[in-house]
C-alpha positions in Angstrom: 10.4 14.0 12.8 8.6 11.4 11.0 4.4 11.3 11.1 3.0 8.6 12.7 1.5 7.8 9.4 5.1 7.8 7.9 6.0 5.7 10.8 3.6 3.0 10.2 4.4 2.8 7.0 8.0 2.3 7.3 7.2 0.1 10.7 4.9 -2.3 7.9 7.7 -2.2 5.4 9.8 -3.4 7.7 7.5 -5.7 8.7 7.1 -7.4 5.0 11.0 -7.2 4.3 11.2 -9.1 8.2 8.9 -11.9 7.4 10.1 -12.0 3.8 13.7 -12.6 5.1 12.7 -15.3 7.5 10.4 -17.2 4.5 13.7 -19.2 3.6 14.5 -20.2 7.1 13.1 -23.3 6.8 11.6 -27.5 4.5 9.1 -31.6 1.9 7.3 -34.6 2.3 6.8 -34.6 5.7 3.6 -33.0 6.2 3.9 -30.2 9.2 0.2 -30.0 10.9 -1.0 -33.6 10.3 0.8 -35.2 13.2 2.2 -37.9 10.9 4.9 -39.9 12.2 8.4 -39.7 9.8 10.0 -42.8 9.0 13.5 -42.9 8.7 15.8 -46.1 7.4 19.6 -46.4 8.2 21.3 -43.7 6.5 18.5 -41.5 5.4 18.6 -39.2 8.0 19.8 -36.6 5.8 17.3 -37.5 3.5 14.3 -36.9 5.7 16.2 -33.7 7.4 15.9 -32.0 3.8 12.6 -33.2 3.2 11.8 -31.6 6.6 13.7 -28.0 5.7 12.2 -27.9 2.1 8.2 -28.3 4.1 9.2 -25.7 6.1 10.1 -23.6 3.5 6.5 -24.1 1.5 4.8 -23.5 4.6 6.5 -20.8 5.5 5.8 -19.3 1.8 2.0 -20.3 2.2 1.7 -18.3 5.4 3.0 -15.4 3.6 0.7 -15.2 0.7 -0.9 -12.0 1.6 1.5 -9.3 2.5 0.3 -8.0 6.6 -0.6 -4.3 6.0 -1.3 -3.5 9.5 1.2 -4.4 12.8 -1.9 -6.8 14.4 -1.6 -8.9 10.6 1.9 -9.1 11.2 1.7 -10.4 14.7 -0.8 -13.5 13.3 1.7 -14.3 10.3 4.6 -14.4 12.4 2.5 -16.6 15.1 1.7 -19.1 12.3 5.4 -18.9 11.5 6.7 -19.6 14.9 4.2 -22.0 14.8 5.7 -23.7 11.2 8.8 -23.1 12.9 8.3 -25.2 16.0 6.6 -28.2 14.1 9.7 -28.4 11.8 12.4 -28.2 15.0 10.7 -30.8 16.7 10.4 -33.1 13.5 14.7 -32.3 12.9 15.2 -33.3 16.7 13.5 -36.9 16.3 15.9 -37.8 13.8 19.4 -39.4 14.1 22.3 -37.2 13.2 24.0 -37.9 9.5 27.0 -40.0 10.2 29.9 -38.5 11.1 28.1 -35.2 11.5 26.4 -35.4 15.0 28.2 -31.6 16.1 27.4 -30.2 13.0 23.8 -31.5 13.0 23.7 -30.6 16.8 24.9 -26.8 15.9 22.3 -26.5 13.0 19.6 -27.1 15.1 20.8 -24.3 17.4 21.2 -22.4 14.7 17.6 -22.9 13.7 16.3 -22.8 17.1 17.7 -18.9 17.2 15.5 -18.6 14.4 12.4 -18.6 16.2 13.6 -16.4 18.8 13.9 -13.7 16.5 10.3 -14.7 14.8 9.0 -13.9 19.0 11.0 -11.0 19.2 9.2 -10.0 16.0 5.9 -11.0 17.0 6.2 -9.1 19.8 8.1 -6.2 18.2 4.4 -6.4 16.4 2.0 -7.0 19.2 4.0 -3.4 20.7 4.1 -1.6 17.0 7.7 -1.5 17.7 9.3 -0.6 13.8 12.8 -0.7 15.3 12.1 -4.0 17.2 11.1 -5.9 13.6 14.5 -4.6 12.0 16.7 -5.8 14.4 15.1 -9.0 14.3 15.5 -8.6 10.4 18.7 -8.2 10.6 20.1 -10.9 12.9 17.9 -13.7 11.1 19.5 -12.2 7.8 22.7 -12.6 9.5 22.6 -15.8 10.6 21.9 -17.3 7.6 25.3 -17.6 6.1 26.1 -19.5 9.3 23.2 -21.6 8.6 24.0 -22.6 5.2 27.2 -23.8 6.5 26.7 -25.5 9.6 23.6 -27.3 6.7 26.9 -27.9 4.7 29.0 -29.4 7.3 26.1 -31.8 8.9 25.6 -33.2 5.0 22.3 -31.9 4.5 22.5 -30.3 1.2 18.6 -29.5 1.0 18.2 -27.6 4.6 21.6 -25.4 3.0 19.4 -24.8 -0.3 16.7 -23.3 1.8 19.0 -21.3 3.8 20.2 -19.8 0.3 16.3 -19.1 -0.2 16.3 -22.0 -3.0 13.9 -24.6 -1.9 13.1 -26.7 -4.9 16.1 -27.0 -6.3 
């Protein structure tokens, strides 16, 4: 049987590998946070939906600077994610679907939106000290991914796919 120092330990590296997996779930030049409307032409809806994934991404990357040592520094990072997280659903939502791609567009965002239910799941997997809580979390947001990138794929946005590969800038 483990210590409960050995526990900890494990339950923070889990914790790290959990918010490190979710980092690429996410977006550009929209700024998240400054309540800045997004303006969107005819046929750039793609455009602006990559823009929005790429932000996400940087955000999510400048939340996770500092590494959480502790369970209760996990529980603030992943509340700032959910946070990032939210901000950058409700930005996707406003836009119009990339024609011809309304189902695919519609699925992404689902997609997405089961996302943040693992980041609460991990938040509260935190708030509880719960180790085995944060790797299931881990795991399904590691699995979904794949299924993210092409759902991204099919709905034309070739910048939210990059960021579900973990490549933002590319």
């Amino acid at each position: 049987m483990l210590s409960l120092r050995a526990r900890s330990v494990t339950a923070s590296a889990a914790l790290v590998a959990l918010i490190a997996a979710l980092g690429g779930c996410g977006g550009p030049d929209v700024d998240l946070g400054s309540g800045d409307q997004i303006s969107v032409r005819s046929g750039e809806a793609s455009i602006a939906a990559d823009s929005i994934c790429r932000q996400v991404a940087r955000s999510f990357a400048a939340a996770q600077r500092e590494s959480p040592r502790t369970f209760s520094q996990g529980a603030v990072v992943l509340e700032r994610l959910i946070d990032i997280a939210r901000e950058g659903e409700e930005h996707l939502a406003a836009l119009d679907p990339p024609a011809g791609s309304a189902e695919a567009f519609r699925r992404y965002l689902q997609a997405r939106g089961e996302v943040v239910a693992q980041l609460e799941r991990a938040r509260d997997a935190a708030a509880s000290e719960d180790g085995s809580a944060y790797e299931r979390a881990r795991r399904k947001a590691l699995d979904g991914a794949s299924q993210r990138f092409k759902l991204a794929v099919r709905a034309g946005l070739d910048g939210c796919a990059k960021v579900e590969r973990g490549r933002s800038d590319e």
